[in-house]
N, C-alpha and C positions, 0 to 999 in steps of 0.2 A: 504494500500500500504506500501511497507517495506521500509522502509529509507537505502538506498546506499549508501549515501553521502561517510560514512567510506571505501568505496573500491577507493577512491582515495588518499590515503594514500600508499604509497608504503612500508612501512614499517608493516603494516597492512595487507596487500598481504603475505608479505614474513613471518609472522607469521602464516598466515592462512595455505598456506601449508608445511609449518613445523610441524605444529601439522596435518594436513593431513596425511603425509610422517609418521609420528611416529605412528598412531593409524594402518596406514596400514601395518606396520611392525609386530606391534606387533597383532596384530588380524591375520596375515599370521601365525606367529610363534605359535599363538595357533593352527593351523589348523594342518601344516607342521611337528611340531616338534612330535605328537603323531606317524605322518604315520613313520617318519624315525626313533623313538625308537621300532616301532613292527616290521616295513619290514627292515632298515637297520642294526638294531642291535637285530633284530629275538626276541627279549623280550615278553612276554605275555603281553594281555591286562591288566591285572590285576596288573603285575609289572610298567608297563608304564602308569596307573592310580596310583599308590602308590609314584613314580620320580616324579608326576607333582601336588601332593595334597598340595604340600606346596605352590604353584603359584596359587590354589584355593583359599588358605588362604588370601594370599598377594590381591589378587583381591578384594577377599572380604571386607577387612576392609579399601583398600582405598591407602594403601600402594605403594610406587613404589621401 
């Protein structure tokens, strides 16, 4: 059985979904940000694979 205790913390709460709120942002933005440099700024995939390999890096090693 999982110990709950910690969710009567209110302060605890309001951390949890903050970091909620941020992972879903930015998990959108990797989705989001590919369709509107090929469909809103007409780019090829290959140019809009090239804008976004430095943010593969950054992921990669842990960076923010």
């Amino acid at each position: 059985m999982m110990n709950l205790r910690v969710l009567k913390y209110p302060m605890f709460i309001v951390g949890l979904l903050l970091v909620l709120s941020c992972m879903m942002i930015i998990l959108s933005s990797m989705i989001i940000l590919p369709m509107y440099l090929q469909n809103g700024l007409k780019l090829s995939a290959f140019a809009t694979g090239l804008m976004l390999l430095p943010c593969v890096f950054d992921q990669l090693s842990g960076a923010e």
